[in-house]
C-alpha positions as CSV (number, residue, x, y, z in Angstrom):
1,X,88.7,14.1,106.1
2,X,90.3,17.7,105.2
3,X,91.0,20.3,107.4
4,X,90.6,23.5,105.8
5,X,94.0,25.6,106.0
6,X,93.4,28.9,107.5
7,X,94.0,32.0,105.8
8,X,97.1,32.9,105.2
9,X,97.9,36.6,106.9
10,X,99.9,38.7,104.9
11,X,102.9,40.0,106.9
12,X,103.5,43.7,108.0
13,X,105.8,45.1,105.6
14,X,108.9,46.2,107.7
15,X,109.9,49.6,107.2
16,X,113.0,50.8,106.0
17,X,116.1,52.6,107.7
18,X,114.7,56.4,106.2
19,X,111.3,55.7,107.3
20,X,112.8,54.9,111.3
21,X,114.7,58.7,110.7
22,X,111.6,60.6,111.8
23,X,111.9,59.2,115.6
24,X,115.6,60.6,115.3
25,X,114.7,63.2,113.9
26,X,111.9,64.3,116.9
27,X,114.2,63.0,119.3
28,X,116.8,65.7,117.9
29,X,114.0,68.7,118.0
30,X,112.6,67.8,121.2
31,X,116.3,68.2,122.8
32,X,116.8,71.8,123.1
33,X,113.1,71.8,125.5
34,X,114.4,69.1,127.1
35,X,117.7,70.9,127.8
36,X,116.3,73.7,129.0
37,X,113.9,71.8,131.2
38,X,116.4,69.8,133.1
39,X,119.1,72.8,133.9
40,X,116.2,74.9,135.1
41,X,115.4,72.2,137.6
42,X,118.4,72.8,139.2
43,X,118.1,75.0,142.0
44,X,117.6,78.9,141.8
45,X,121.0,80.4,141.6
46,X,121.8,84.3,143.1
47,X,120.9,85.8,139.5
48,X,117.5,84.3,139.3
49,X,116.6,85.3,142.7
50,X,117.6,88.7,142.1
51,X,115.3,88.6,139.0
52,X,112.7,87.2,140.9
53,X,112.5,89.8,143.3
54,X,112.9,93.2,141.1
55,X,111.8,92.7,137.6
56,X,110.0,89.3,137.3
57,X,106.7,90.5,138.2
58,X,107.1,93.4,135.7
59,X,108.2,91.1,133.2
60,X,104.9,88.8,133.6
61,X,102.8,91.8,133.8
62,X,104.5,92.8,130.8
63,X,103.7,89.7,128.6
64,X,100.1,89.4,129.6
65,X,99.5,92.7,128.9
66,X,101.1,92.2,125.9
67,X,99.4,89.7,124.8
68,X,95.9,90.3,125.8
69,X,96.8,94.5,123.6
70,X,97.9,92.1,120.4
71,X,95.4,89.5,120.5
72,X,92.4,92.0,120.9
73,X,93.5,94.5,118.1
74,X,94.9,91.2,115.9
75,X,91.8,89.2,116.1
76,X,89.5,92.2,115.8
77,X,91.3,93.4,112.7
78,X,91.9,89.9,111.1
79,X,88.2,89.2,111.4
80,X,86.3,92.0,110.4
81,X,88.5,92.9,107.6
82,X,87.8,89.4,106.6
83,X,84.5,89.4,106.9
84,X,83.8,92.2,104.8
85,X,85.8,90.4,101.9
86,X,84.1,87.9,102.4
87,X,80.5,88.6,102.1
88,X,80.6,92.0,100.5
89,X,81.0,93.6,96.8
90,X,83.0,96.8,96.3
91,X,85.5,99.2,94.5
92,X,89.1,97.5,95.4
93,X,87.9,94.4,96.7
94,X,89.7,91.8,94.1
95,X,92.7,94.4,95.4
96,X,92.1,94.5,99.1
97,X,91.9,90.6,99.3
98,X,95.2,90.5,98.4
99,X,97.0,93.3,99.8
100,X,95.6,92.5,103.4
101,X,98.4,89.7,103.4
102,X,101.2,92.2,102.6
103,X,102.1,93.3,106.2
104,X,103.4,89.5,106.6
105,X,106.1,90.5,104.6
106,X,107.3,93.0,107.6
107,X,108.9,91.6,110.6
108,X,107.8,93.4,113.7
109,X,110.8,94.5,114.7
110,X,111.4,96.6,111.1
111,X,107.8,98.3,112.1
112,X,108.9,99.4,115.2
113,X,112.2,100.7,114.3
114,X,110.4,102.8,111.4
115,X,107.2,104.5,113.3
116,X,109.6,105.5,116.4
117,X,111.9,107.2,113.8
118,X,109.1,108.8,112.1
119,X,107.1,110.0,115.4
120,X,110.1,110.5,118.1
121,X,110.3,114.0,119.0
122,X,113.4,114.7,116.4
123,X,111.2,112.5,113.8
124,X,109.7,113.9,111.1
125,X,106.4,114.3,112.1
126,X,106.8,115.7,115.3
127,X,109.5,118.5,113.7
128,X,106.6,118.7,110.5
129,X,104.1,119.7,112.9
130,X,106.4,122.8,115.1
131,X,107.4,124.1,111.7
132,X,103.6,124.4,110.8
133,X,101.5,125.3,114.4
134,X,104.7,127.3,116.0
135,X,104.4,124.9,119.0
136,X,107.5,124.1,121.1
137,X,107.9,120.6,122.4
138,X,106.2,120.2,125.3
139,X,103.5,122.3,124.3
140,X,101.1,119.6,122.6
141,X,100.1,116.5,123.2
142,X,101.4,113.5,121.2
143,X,101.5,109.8,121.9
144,X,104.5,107.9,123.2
145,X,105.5,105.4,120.9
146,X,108.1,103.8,122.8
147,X,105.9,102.4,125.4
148,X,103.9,98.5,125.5
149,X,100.9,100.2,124.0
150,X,103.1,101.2,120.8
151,X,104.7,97.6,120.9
152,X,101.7,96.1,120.7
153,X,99.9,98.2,117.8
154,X,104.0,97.1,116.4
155,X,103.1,93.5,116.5
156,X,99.2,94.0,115.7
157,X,99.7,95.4,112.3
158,X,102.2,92.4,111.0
159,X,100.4,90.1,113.0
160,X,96.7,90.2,112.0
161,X,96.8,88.5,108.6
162,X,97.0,85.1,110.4
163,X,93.9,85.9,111.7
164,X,92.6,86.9,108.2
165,X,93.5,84.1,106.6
166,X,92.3,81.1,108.8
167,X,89.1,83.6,109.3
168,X,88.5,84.3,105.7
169,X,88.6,80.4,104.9
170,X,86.3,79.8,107.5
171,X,83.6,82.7,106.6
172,X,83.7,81.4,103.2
173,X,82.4,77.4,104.2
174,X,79.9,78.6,106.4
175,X,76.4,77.1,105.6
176,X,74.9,80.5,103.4
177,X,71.3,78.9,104.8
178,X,72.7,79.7,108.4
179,X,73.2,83.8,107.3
180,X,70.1,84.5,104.7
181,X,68.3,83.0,108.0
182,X,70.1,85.7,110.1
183,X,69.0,88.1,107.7
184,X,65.7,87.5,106.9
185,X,65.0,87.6,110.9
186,X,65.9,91.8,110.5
187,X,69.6,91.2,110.9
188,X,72.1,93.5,109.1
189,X,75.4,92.3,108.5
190,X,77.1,93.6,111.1
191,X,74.7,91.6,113.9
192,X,75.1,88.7,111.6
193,X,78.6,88.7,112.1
194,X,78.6,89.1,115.3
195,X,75.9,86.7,116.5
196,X,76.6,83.7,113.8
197,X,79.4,84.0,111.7
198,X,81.9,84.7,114.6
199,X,80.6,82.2,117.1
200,X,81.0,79.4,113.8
201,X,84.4,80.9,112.8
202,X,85.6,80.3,116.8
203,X,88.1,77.9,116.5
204,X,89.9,79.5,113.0
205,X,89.3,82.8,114.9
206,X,90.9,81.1,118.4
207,X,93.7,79.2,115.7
208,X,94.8,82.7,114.2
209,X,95.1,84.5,117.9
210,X,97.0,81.6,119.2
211,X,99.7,82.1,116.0
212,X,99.8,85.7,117.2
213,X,99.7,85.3,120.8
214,X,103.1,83.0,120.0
215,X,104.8,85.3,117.7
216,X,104.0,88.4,120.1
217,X,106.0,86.2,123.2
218,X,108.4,85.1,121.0
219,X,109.4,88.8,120.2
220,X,112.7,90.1,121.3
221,X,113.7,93.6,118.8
222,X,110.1,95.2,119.2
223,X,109.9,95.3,122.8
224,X,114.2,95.9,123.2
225,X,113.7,98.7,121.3
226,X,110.4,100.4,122.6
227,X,111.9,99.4,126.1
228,X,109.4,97.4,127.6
229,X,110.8,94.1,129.8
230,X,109.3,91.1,128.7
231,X,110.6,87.0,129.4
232,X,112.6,87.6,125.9
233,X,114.6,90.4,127.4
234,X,114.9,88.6,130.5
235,X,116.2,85.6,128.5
236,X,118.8,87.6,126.8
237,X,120.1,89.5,129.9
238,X,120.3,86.4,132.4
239,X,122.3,85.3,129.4
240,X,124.6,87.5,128.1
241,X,124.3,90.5,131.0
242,X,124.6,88.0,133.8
243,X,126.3,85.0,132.2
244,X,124.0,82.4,134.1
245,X,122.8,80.1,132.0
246,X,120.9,78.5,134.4
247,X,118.8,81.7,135.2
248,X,118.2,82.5,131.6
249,X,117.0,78.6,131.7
250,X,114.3,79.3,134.2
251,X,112.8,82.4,132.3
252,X,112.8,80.0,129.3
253,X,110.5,77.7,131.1
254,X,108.4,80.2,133.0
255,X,107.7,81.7,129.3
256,X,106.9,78.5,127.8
257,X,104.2,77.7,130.5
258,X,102.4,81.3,129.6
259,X,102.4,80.1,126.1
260,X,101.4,76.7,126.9
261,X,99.0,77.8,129.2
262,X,97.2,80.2,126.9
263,X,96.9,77.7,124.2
264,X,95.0,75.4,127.3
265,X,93.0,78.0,128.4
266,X,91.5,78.6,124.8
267,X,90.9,74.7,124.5
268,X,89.1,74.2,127.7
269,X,86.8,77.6,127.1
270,X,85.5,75.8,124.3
271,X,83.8,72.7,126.3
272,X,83.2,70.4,123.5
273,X,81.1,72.3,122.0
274,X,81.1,72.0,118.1
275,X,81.3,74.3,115.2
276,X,80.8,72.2,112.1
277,X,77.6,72.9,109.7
278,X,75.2,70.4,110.1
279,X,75.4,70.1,106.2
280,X,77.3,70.4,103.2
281,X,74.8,71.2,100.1
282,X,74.4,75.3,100.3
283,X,74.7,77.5,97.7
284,X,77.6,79.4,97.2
285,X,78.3,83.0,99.0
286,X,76.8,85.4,97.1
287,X,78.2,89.3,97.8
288,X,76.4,92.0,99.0
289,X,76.8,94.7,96.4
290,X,77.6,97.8,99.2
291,X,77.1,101.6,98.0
292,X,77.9,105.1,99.1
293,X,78.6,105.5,102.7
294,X,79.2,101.9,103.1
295,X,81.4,101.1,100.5
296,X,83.6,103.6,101.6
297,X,83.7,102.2,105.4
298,X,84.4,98.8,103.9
299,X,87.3,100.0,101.7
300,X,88.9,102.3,104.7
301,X,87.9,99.0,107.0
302,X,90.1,97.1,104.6
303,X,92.9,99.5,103.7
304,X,93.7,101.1,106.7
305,X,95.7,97.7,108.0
306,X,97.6,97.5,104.9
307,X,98.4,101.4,104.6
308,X,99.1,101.6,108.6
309,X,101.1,97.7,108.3
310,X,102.7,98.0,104.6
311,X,102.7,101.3,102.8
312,X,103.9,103.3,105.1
313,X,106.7,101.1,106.6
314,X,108.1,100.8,103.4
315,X,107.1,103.3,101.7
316,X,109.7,105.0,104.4
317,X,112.4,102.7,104.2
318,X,112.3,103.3,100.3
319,X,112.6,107.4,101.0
320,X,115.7,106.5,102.9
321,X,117.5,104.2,101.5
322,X,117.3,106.3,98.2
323,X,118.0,109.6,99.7
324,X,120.4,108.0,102.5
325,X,121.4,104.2,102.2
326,X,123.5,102.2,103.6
327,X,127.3,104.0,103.6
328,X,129.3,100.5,103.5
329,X,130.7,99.6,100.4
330,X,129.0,97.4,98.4
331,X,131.3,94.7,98.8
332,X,131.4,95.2,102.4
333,X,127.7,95.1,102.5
334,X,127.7,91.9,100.8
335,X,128.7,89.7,103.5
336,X,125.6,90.4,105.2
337,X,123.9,89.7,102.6
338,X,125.4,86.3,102.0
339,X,125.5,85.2,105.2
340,X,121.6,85.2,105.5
341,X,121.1,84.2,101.8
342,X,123.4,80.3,102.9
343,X,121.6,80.0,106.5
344,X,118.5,80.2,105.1
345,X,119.4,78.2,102.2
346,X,121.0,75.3,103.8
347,X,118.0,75.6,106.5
348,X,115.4,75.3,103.9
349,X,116.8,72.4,102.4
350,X,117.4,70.8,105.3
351,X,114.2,71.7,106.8
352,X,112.2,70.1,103.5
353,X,114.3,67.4,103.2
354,X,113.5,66.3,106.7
355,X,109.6,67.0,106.9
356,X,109.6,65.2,103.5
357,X,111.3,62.1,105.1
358,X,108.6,62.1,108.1
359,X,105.7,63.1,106.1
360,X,106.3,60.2,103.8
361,X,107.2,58.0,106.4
362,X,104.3,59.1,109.0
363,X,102.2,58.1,105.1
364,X,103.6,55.0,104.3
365,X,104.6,53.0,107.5
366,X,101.5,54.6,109.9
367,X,102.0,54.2,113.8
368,X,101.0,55.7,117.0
369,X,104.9,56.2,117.4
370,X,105.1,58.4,114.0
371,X,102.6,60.2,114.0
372,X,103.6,61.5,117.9
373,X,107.1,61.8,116.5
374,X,105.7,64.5,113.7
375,X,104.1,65.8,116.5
376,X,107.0,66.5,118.7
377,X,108.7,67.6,115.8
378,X,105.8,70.4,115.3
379,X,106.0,71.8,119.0
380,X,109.2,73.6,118.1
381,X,107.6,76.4,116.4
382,X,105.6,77.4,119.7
383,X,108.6,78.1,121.6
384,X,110.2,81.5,121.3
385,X,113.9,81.9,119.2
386,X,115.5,82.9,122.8
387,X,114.4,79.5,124.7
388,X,115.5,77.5,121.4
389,X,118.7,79.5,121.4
390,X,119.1,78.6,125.4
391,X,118.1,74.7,124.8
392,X,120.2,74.8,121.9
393,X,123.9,75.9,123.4
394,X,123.2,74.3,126.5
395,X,123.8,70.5,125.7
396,X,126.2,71.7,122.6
397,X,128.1,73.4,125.5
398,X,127.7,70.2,127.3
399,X,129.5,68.1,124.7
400,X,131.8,70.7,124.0
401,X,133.5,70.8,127.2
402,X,133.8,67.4,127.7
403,X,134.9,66.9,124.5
404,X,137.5,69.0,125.2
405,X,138.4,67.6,129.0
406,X,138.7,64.2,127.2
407,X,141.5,65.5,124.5
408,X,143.4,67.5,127.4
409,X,143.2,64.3,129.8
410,X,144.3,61.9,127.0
411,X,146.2,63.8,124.2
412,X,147.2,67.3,125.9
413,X,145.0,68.5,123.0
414,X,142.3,71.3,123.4
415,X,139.3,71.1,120.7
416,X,138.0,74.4,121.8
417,X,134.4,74.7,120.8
418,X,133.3,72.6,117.8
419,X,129.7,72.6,117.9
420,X,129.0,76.3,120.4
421,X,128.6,79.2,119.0
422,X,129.5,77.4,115.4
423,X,127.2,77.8,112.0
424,X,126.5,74.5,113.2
425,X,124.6,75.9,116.2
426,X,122.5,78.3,114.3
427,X,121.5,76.4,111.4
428,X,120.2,73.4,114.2
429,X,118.2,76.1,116.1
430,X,116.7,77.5,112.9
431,X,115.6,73.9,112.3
432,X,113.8,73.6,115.7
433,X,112.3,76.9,115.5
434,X,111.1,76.2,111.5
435,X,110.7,72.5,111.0
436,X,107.3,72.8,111.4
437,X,106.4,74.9,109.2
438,X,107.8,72.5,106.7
439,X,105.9,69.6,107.8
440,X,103.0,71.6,108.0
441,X,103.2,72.3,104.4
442,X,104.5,68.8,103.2
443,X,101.6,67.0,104.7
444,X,99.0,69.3,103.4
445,X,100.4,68.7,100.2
446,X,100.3,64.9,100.4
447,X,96.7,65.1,102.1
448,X,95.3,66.3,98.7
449,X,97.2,63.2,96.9
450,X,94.8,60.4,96.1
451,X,96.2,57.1,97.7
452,X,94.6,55.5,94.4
453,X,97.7,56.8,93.0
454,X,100.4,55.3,95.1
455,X,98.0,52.1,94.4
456,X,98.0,52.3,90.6
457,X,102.0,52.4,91.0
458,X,102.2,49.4,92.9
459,X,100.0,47.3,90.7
460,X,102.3,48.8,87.6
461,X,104.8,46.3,89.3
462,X,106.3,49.3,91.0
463,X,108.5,49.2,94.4
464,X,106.9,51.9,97.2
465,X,110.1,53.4,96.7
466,X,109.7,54.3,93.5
467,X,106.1,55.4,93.7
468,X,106.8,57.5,95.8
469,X,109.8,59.0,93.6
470,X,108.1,58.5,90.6
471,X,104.1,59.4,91.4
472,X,103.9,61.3,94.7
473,X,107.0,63.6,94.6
474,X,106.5,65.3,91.3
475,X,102.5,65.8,92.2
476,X,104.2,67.5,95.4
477,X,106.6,69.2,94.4
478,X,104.1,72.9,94.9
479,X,103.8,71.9,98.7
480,X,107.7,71.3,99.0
481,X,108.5,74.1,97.4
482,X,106.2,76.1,99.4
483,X,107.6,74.8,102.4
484,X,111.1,76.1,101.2
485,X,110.1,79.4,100.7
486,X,108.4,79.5,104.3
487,X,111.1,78.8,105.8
488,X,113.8,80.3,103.8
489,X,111.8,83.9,105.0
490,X,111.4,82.8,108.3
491,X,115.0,82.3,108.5
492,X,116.1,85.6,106.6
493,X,113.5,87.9,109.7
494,X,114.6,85.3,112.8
495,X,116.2,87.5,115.3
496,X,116.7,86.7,118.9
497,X,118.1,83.0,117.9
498,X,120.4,84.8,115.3
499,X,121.7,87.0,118.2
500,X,122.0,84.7,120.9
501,X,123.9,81.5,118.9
502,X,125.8,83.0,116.1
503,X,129.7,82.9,115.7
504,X,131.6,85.6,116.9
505,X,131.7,88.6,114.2
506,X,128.8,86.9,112.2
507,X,126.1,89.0,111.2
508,X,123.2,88.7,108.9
509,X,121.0,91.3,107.6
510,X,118.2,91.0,110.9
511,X,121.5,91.8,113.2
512,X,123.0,94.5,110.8
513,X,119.6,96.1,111.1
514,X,118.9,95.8,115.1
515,X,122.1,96.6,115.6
516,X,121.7,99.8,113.4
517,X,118.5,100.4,114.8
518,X,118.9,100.1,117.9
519,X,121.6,102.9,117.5
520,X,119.1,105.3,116.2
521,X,120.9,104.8,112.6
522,X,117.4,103.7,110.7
523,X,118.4,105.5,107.5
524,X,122.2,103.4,107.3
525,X,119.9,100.0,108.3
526,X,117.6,100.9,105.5
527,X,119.2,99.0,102.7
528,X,119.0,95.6,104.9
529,X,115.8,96.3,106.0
530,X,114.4,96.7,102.3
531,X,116.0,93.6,101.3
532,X,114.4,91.6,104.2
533,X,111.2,92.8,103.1
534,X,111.5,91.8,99.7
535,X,112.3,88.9,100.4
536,X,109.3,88.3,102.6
537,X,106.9,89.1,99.7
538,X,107.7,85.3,98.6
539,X,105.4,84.0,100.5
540,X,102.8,86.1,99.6
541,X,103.2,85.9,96.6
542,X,102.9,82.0,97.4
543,X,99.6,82.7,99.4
544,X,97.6,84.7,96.9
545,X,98.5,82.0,94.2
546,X,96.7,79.4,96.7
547,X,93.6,82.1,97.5
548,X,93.2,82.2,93.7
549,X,93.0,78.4,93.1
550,X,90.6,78.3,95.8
551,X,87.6,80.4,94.1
């Protein structure tokens, strides 16, 4: 008699060192929240309660308010502009499609500082418009630009074309059946948008908003400049105004539950309904060829957000910087330029070569445990550059000082501050606030790699490790390189991290240009600003090369 042997099982493959990196490497991003969590549980000190009582209500108001301004004129903007380039046919379109991303290429902040120096009373406009109607101020009517209103139009126009994108991606995989139905029931193409396209498009539309409603808290140089209080400025005062850290802690987490609370708020409103077409096999969109009156809605529809977001922005900044410019030397200006040209360098890098590590490991080892690690990793891009900054030099000031209590106990040595206000710092907080954007772009990259690939390797007689070297890195190397270029631009417009963690006498071209700014010296900042905004084309440039492959 035989007893038949069972079947062998094959054993788990154990994964290597680089692969167990990506827990590390969340633990490390997840800090700074965690930093700021714990020292604002500590009780309320006299700063914070003076805050509490005089402007933290205003401050709340403030960010709602905010919010609610940019997420209306965003999403409206985003999605009809998108819409129209979507289903319709006119002069410009092919042009239009692509110059509705351009505004991405302008931070906020740059906006704001150019429309109040063209519409302030001693702005050109305003002085234009006595010389012609004889007026004295005071006489006419004009709009106030510094006030929340104006900062929200600020962040409206830059923001938007996160709304156009995720919109435009999701007009164009609609079922067709679902809109000739709408319009053969008597239904022009504005009620069709309204009453089935939008309702479908809900969660890209709700995705885009949410991107906006996170860059519009995160903001610190609009609203600093137009002068309305919001948690950022809040942040920044308990910090450096009031020197309590422990205050400027607490606004950090009061901030983060607004943003955490609208992102929960949009979820629940949805109540499981589902958006999905019921089917797959539809024709193609086919264009509505528009004419006359209508085509030249659709093109003002469609231009006025980049003319309004783009043209005229820089279009200024061009006029000044050739007529005015920056006065510095150019090889005192150069520093600034370097400086921003290495931190965003070393944090692209860096910021790649990480998401790389826990895309590929997240891939090729799967777990429960990975897979929330890249997700931990990802939350630091919904908290604001001030609350990184705040999580970010509180433990480093933590391990500086005892650091430097052990040398002085032991050695009579002081170490000073090694990691605090060091390059160190800033590069980390850059990586919190950007990493994932990286590993957003890494693993859509390997999403569209076959794993029949990886497979063929492996039967060649090939290691994992090198199939993965030798198959799957060079088929992504677009998605790595377009995670480098996101966050190298992200790097080169972050602000209120720059300001709050950089060394002593270390500026980049953002804080050359707030601080300009903020002096009412545009025309000396313009030279900075003009480079930040080339810059920022990359990624559109980047963008429209994807929109193309799509069609």
């Amino acid at each position: 008699m035989t007893l038949d042997r069972a079947p062998a099982v094959p054993r788990r493959r154990r994964a290597p060192a680089w692969a167990w990196g990506s827990l590390l490497v969340a633990g490390a991003i997840g800090g700074p929240m965690l930093a700021v969590v714990l020292t604002a549980a500590a009780l309320p000190g006299a700063s914070f309660i003076h805050i509490a009582t005089t402007t933290l209500p205003e401050m709340l108001r403030n960010s709602v308010l905010l919010a609610l301004l940019v997420g209306a004129m965003a999403g409206s903007a985003g999605a009809v502009s998108a819409w129209i380039i979507s289903t319709c046919d006119f002069r410009g379109r092919s042009v239009l499609e692509v110059a509705l991303l351009l505004p991405m290429a302008m931070p906020a902040y740059l906006n704001g500082y150019v429309y109040t120096w063209l519409l302030d009373v001693a702005g050109p406009v305003q002085e234009t418009f006595r010389s012609l109607t004889g007026l004295r101020y005071g006489q006419y009517w004009m709009p106030e630009i510094r006030s929340l209103s104006g900062a929200a139009v600020m962040l409206a126009m830059v923001l938007y074309p996160y709304v156009y994108l995720l919109c435009r991606a999701a007009f164009l995989q609609q079922s067709v059946c679902l809109l000739e139905a709408s319009r053969t029931l008597g239904h022009g193409l504005p009620r069709t948008f309204l009453h089935v396209a939008l309702p479908l498009a809900r969660p890209a539309l709700a995705a885009g908003i949410a991107l906006a409603l996170m860059e519009t808290l995160a903001d610190f140089g609009t609203v600093q400049h137009f002068g309305v209080r919001t948690f950022t400025t809040g942040i920044y005062e308990a910090w450096f105004g009031m020197g309590d850290r422990g205050a400027a802690a607490q606004l950090s987490v009061a901030l983060l539950g607004c943003v955490f609370l609208a992102l929960a708020l949009e979820h629940l409103s949805r109540g499981g309904r589902r958006f999905h077409p019921t089917t797959t096999r539809h024709p193609p969109l086919r264009p509505v060829q528009l004419r006359g009156w209508k085509q030249a809605a659709a093109i003002v529809s469609c231009a006025m957000p980049v003319v309004l977001g783009f043209v005229v922005p820089a279009g200024a900044l061009a006029w000044l910087a050739a007529t005015t410019g920056d006065p510095l030397d150019p090889r005192r200006f150069l520093p600034f330029a370097v400086n921003s040209l290495v931190l965003s360098g070393i944090t692209a890098a860096l910021a790649v070569l990480l998401a790389a590590m826990m895309a590929w490991a997240a891939r090729m080892h799967p777990s429960p445990l990975r897979r929330a690690a890249n997700r931990v990793a990802g939350l630091g891009y919904a908290l604001p550059g001030s609350v990184i900054a705040v999580g970010t030099l509180v433990p480093f000031g933590v391990f500086d000082n005892a650091l430097d209590a052990w040398m002085r106990q032991h050695f009579g040595v002081s170490t000073g501050l090694i990691l605090s206000g060091t390059i160190v710092a800033l590069v980390f907080a850059y990586l919190v606030r950007f990493l994932a954007v990286a590993l957003s772009a890494v693993e859509s990259g390997l999403a569209r790699l076959k794993p029949s690939l990886f497979a063929a390797a492996r039967v060649l007689g090939r290691t994992p490790g090198q199939a993965m070297r030798e198959v799957e890195l060079p088929l992504a190397r677009g998605a790595l390189l377009t995670a480098a270029v996101l966050v190298f631009v992200d790097t080169m417009k972050e602000l209120p991290a720059t300001l709050i963690v950089r060394p002593f006498d270390f500026d980049t071209l953002a804080v050359r240009l707030y601080s300009l700014a903020s002096d009412e010296r545009l025309a000396e900042a313009s030279t900075a600003a003009l480079l930040i905004v080339v810059v920022g084309l990359l990624p559109v440039a980047a963008l429209t090369r994807a929109m193309r492959r799509q069609e």
